[in-house]
Backbone as CSV, one residue per row, in Angstrom:
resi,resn,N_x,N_y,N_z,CA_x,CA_y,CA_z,C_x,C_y,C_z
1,UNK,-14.574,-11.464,-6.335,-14.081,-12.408,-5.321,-15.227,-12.798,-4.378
2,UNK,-15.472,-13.962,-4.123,-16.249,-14.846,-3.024,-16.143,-14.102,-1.863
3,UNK,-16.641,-13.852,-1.059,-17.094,-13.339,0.173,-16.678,-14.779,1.315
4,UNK,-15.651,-14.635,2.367,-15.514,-15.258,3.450,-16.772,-16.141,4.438
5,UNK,-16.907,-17.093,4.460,-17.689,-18.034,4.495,-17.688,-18.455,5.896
6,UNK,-18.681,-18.573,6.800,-18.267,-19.157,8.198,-19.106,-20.866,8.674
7,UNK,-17.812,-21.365,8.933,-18.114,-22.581,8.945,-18.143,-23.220,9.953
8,UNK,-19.133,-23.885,10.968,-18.798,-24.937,11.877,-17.743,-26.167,12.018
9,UNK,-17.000,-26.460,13.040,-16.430,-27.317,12.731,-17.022,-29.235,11.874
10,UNK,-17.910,-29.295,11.979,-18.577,-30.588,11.371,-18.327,-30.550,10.126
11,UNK,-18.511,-29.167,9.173,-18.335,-28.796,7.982,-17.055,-28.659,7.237
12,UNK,-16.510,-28.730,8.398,-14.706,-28.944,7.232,-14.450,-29.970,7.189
13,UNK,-13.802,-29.801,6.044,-12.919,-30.970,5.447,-11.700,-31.124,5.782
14,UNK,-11.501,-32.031,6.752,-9.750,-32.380,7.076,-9.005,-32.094,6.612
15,UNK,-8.810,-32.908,5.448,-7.782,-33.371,4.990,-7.479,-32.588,3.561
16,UNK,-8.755,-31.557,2.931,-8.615,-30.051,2.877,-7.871,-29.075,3.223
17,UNK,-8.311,-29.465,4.890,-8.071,-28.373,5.614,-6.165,-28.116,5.867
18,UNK,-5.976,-29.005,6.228,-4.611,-29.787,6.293,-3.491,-29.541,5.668
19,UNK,-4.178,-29.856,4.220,-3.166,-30.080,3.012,-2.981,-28.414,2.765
20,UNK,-4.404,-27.610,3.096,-3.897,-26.262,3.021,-2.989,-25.548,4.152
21,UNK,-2.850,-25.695,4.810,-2.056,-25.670,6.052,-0.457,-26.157,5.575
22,UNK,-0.368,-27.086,5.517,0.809,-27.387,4.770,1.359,-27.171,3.657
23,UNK,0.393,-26.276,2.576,1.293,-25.316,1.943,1.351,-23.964,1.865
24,UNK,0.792,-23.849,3.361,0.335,-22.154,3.531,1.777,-21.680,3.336
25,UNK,1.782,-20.122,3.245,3.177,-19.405,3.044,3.505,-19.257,4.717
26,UNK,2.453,-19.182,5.423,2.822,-18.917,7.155,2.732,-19.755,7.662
27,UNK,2.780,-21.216,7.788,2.022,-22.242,8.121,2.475,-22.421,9.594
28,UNK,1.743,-23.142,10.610,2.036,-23.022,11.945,1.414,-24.281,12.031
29,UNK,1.911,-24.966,13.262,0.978,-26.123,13.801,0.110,-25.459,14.575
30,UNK,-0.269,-24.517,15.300,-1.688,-23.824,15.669,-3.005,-24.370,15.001
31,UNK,-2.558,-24.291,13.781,-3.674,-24.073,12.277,-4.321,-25.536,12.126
32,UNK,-3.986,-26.242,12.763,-3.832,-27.704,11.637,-5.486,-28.433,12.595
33,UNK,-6.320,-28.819,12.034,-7.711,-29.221,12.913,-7.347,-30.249,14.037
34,UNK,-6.310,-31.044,14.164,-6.068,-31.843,15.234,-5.433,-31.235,16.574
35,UNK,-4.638,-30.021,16.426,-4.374,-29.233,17.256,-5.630,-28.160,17.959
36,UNK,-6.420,-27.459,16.779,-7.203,-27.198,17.291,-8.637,-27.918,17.942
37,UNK,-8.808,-29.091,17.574,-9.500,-29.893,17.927,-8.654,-29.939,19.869
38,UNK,-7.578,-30.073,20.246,-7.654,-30.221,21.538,-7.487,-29.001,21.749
39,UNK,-7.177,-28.110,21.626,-7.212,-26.727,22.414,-8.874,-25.913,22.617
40,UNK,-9.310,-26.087,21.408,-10.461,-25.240,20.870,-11.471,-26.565,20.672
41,UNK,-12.314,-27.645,21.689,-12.672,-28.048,20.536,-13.729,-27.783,19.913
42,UNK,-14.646,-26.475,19.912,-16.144,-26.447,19.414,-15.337,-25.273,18.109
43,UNK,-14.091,-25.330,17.439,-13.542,-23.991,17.069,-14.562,-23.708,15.284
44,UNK,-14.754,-22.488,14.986,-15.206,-22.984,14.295,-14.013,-22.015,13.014
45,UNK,-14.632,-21.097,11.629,-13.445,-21.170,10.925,-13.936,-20.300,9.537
46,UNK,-13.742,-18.943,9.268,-13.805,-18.482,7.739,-13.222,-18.684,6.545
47,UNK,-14.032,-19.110,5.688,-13.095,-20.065,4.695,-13.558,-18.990,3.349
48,UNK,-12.648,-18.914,2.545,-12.713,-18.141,0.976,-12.796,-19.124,0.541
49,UNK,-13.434,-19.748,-0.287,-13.726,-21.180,-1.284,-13.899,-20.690,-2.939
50,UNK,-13.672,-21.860,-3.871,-13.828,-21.527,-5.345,-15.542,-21.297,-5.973
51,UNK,-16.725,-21.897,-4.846,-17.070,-21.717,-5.243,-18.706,-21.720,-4.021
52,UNK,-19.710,-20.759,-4.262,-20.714,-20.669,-3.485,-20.609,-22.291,-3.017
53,UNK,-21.585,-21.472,-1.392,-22.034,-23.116,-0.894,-23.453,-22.149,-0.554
54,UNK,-24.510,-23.415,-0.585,-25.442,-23.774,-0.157,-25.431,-23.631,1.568
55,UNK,-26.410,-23.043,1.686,-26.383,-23.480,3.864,-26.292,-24.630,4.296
56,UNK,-25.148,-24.998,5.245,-24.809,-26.406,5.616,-24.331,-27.350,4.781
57,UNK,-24.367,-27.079,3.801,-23.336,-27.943,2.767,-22.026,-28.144,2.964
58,UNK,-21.299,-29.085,3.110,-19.578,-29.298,3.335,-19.264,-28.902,2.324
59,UNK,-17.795,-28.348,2.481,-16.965,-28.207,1.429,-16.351,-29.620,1.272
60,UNK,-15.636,-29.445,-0.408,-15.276,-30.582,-1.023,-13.701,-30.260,-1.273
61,UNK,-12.399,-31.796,-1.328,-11.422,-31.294,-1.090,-10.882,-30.401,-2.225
62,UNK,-11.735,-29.657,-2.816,-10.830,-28.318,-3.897,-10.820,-27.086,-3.673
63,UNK,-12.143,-27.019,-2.713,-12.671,-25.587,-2.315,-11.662,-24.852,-1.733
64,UNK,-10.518,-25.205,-0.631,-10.626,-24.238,0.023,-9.297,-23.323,-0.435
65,UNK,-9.374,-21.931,-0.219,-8.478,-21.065,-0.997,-7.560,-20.090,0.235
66,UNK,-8.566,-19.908,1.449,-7.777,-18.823,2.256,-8.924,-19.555,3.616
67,UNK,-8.098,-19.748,4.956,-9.596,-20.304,5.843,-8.103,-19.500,7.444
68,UNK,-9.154,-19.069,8.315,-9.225,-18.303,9.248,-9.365,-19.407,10.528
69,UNK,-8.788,-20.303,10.875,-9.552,-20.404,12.152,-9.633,-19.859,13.175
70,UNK,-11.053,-19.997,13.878,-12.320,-19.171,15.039,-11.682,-19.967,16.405
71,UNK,-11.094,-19.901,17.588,-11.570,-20.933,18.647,-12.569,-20.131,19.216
72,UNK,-13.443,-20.402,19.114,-15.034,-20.325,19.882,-15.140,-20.754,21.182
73,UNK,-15.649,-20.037,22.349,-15.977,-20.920,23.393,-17.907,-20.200,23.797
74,UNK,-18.744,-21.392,24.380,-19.624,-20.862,24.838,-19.924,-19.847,25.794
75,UNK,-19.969,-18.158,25.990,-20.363,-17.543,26.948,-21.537,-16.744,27.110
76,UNK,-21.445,-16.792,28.357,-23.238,-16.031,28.550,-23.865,-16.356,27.233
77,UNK,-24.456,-17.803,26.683,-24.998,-17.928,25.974,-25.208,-17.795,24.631
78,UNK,-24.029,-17.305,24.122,-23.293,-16.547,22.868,-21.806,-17.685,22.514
79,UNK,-21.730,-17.838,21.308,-20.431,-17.812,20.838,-19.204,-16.895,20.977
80,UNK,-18.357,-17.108,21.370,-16.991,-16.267,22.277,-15.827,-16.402,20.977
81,UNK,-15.039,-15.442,20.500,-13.994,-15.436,19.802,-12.693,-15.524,21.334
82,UNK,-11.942,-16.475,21.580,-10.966,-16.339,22.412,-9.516,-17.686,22.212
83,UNK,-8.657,-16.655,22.264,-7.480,-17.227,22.370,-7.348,-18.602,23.260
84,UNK,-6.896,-19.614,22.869,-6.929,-20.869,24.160,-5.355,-21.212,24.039
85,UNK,-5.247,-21.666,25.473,-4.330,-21.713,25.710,-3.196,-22.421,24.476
86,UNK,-1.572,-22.516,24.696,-1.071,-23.220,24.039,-1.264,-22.850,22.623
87,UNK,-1.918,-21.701,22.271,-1.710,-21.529,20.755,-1.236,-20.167,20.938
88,UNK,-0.352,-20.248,20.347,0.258,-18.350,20.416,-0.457,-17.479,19.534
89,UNK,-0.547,-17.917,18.270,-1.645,-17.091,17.234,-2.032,-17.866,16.487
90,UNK,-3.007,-17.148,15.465,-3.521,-17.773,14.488,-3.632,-17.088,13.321
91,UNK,-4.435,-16.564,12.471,-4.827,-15.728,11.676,-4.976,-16.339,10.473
92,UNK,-5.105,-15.714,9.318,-5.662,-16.143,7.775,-4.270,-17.096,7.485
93,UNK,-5.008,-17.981,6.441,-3.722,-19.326,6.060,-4.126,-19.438,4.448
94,UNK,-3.092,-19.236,3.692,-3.439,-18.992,2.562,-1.648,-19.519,1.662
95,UNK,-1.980,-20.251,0.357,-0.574,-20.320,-0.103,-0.243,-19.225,-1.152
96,UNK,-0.667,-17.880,-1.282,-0.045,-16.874,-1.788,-0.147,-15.882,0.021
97,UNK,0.322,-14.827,-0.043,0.817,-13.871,0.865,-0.916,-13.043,0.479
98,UNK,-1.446,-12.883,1.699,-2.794,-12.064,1.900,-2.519,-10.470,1.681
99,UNK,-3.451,-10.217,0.550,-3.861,-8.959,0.332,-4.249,-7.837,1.397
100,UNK,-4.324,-6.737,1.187,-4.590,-5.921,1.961,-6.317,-6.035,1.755
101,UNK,-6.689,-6.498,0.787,-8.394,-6.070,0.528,-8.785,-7.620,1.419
102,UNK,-8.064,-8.524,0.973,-8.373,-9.763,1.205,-8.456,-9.797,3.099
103,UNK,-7.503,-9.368,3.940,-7.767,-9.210,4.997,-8.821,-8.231,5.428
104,UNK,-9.058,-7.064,4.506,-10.287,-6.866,5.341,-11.572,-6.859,4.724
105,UNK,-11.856,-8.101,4.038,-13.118,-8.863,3.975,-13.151,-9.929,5.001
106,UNK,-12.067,-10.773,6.050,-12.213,-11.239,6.686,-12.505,-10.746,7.847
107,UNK,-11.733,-9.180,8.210,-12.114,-8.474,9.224,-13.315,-8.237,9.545
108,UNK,-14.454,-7.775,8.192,-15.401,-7.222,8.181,-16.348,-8.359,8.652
109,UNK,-15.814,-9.619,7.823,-16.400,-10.842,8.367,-16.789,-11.234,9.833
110,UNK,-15.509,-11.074,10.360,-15.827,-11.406,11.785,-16.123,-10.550,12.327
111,UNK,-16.137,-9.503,12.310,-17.045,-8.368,13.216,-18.555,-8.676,13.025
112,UNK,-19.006,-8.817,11.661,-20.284,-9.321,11.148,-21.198,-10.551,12.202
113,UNK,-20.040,-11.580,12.199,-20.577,-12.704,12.761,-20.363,-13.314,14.033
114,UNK,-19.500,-12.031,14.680,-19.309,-12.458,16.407,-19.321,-10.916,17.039
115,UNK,-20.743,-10.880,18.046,-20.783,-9.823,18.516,-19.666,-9.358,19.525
116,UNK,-19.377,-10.580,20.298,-17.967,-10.412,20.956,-16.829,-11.139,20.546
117,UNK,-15.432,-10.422,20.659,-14.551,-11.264,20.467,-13.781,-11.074,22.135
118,UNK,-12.789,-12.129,22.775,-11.999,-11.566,23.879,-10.986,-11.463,23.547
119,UNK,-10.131,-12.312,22.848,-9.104,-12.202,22.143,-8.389,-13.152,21.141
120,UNK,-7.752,-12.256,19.765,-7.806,-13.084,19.138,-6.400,-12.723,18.336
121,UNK,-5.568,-13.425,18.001,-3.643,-13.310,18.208,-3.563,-13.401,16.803
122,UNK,-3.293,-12.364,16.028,-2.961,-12.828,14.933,-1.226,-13.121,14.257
123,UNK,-1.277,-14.015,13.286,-0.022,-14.632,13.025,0.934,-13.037,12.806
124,UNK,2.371,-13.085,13.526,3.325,-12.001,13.095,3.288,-11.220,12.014
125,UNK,3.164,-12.112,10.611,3.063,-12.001,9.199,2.240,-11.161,8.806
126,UNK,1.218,-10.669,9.112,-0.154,-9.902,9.416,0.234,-8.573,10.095
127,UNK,1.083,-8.311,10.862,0.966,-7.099,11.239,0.833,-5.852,10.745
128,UNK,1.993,-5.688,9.598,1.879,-4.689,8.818,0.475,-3.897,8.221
129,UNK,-0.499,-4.833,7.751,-1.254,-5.356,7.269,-2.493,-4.070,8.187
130,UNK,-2.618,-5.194,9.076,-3.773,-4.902,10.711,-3.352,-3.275,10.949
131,UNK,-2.001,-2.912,10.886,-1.444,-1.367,11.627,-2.738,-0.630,10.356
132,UNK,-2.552,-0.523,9.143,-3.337,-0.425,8.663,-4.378,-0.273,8.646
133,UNK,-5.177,-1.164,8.618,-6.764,-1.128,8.503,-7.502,-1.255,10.030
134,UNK,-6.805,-1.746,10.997,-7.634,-1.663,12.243,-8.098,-0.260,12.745
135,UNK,-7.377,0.828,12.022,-7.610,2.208,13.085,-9.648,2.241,12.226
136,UNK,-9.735,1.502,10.898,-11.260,1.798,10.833,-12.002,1.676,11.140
137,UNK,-11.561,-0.124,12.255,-12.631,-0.617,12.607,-12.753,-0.246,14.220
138,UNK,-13.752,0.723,14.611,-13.870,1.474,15.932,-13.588,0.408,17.369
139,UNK,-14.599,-0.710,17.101,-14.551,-1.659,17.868,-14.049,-2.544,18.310
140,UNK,-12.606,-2.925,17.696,-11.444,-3.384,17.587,-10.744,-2.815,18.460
141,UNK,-9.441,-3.396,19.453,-9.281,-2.261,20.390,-7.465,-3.877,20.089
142,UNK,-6.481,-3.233,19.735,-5.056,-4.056,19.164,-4.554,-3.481,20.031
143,UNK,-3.382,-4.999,20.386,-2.261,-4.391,21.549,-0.852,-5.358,20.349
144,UNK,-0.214,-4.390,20.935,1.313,-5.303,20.246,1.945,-6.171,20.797
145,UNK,2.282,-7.199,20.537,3.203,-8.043,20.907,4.334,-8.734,20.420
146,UNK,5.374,-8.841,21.188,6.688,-9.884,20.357,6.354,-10.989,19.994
147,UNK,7.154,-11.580,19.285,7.379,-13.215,19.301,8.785,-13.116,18.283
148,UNK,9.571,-13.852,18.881,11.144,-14.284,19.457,10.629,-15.707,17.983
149,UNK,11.444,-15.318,16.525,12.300,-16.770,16.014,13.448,-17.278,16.005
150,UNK,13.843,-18.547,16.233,15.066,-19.126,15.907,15.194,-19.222,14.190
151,UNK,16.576,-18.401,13.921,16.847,-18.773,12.373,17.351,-20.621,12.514
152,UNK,16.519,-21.373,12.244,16.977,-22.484,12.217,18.024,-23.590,10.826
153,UNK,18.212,-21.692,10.123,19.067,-22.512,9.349,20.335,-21.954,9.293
154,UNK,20.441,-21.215,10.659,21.924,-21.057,11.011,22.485,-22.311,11.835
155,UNK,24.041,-22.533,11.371,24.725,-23.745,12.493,24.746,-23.298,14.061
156,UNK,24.940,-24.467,14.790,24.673,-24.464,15.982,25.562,-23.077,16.778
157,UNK,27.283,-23.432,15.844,28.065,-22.640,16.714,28.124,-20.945,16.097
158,UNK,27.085,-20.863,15.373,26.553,-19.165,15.018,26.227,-19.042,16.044
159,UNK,24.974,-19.379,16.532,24.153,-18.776,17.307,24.267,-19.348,18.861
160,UNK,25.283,-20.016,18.790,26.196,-20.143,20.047,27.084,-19.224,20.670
161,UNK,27.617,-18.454,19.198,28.557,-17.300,19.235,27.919,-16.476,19.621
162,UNK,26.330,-15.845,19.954,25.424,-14.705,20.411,24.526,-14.970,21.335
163,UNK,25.495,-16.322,22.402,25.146,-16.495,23.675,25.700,-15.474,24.382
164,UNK,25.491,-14.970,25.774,26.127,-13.869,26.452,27.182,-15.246,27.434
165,UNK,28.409,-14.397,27.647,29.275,-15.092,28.520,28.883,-16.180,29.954
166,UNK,27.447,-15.665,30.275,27.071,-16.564,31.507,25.927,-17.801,30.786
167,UNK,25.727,-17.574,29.953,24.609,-18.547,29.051,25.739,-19.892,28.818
168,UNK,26.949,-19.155,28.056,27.867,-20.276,27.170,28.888,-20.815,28.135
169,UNK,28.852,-19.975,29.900,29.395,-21.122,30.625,28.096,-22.108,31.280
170,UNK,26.797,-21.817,31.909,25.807,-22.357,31.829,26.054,-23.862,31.260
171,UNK,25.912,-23.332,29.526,26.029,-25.029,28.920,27.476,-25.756,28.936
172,UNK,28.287,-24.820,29.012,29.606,-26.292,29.428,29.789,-27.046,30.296
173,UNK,28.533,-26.234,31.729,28.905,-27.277,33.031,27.541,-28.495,32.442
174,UNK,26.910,-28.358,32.074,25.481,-28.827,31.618,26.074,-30.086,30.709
175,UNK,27.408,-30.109,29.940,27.863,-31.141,29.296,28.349,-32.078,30.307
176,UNK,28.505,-31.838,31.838,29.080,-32.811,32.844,28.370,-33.718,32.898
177,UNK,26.811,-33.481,32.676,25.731,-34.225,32.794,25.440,-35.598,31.889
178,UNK,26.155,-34.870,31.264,25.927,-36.347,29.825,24.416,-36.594,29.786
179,UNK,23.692,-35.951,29.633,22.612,-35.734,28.979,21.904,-36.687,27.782
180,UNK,21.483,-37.136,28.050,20.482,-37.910,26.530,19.835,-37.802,25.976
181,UNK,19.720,-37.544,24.729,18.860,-36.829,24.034,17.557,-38.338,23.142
182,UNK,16.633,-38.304,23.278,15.727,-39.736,23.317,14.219,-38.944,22.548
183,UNK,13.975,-39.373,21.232,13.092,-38.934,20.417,12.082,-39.561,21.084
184,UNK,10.990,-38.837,21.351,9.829,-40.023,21.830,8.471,-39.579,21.612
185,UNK,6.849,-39.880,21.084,6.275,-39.606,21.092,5.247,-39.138,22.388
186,UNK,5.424,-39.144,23.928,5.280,-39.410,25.464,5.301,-37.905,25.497
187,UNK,4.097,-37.677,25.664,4.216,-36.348,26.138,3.965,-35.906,27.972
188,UNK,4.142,-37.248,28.700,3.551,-36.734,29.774,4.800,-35.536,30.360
189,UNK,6.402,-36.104,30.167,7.373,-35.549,30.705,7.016,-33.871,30.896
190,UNK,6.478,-33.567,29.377,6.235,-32.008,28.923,4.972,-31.546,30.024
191,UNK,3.846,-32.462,30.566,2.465,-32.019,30.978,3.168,-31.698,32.680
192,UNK,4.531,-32.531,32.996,4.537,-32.525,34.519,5.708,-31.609,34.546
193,UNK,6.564,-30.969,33.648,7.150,-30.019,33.736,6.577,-28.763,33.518
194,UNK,5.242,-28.637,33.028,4.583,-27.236,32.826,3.997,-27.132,34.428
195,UNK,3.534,-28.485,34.931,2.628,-28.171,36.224,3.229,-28.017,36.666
196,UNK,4.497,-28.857,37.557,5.348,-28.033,38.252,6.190,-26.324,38.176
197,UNK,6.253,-26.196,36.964,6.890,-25.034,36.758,5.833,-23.309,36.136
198,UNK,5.279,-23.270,35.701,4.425,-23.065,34.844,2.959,-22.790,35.229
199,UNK,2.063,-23.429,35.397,0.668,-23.409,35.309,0.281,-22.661,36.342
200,UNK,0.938,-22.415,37.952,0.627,-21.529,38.933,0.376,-20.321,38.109
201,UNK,1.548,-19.647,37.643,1.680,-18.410,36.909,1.126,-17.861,36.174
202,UNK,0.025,-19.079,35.608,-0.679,-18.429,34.299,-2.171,-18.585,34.734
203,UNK,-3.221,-17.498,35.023,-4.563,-17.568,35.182,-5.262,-18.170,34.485
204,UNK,-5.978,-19.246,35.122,-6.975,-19.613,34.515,-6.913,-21.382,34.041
205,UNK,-5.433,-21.501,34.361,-5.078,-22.775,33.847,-5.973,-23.817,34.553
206,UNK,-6.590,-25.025,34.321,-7.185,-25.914,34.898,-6.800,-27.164,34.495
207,UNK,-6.697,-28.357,35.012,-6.186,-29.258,34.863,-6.525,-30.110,33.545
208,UNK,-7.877,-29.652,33.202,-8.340,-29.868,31.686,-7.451,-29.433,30.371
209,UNK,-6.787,-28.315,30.979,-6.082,-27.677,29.859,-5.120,-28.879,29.282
């Protein structure tokens, strides 16, 4: 097996990148280069490919097999592994389910090629996985965390039924409102309900975010 590959962002291939994303088995909008392009944008990305590359050579759209994205930020003069805002995790994206060997050639990878990381969230799917093999890697230092799914292919009034009694009167006065529900591509509504509500609370937020 090919050895995990680290790539600048200039060097990927979109629409590669993309199409693998969209048939990953975990797939997330985190993953997808236009998302990380505004969160992350210098991010860069370990890719398993079919076949050697050359230094600085792009990949071509067949190569890519398993790809990791990095958000990178510049510190003290170094490349930074760190979580940015608005992405909950990330981790390996692949359309079969990642090996136990296969994750830690990427592990080994990025320890290899970033002397620091600050933090870096990997997808739920992965955990089992990480409980595993992280106790080897000394320098690695894992904390646990939740993350809460909606089964979205239960009906509404299932999971209406495992509202608590003050939730499911909540939404009946909330129907007085007559409410409108309006598909729209406008995201400012979302940017001035986080500032008002939101962005105090969370360190570090800047209006760039």
């Amino acid at each position: 097996m090919n050895e995990p590959i680290l790539l600048r962002r200039h060097q990927i291939d979109d629409q590669a990148w993309n199409a693998l994303i969209d048939e990953a088995r975990h797939s997330v909008v985190y993953a997808y280069t236009w998302y990380l392009d505004c969160v992350s944008p210098d991010w860069q990305a370990l890719v398993l490919v079919n076949s050697v590359l050359s230094v600085g050579q792009r990949t071509s759209s067949s190569d890519y097999v398993m790809v990791m994205p990095l958000p990178v930020r510049r510190k003290w003069g170094m490349g930074v592994v760190q979580q940015p805002l608005f992405c909950q995790y990330l981790g390996i994206f692949s359309k079969e389910e990642v090996s136990e060997d296969e994750l830690a050639r990427f592990l080994e990878s990025l320890d290899h090629h970033f002397s620091y990381i600050s933090v870096y969230d990997f997808h739920p799917a992965h955990t089992y996985l990480l409980r595993k093999l992280l106790p080897a890697y000394a320098d690695f230092e894992s904390q646990k965390k939740a993350t809460h799914w909606l089964n979205l292919e239960r009906s509404h009034a299932d999971l209406a039924g495992e509202y608590t009694a003050d939730r499911r009167k909540n939404l009946k006065k909330s129907r007085k409102h007559q409410w409108e529900w309006i598909e729209s591509q406008d995201i400012e509504p979302l940017i001035v309900l986080f500032q008002k509500n939101h962005a105090a609370q969370i360190q570090g937020v800047q209006e760039s975010a």
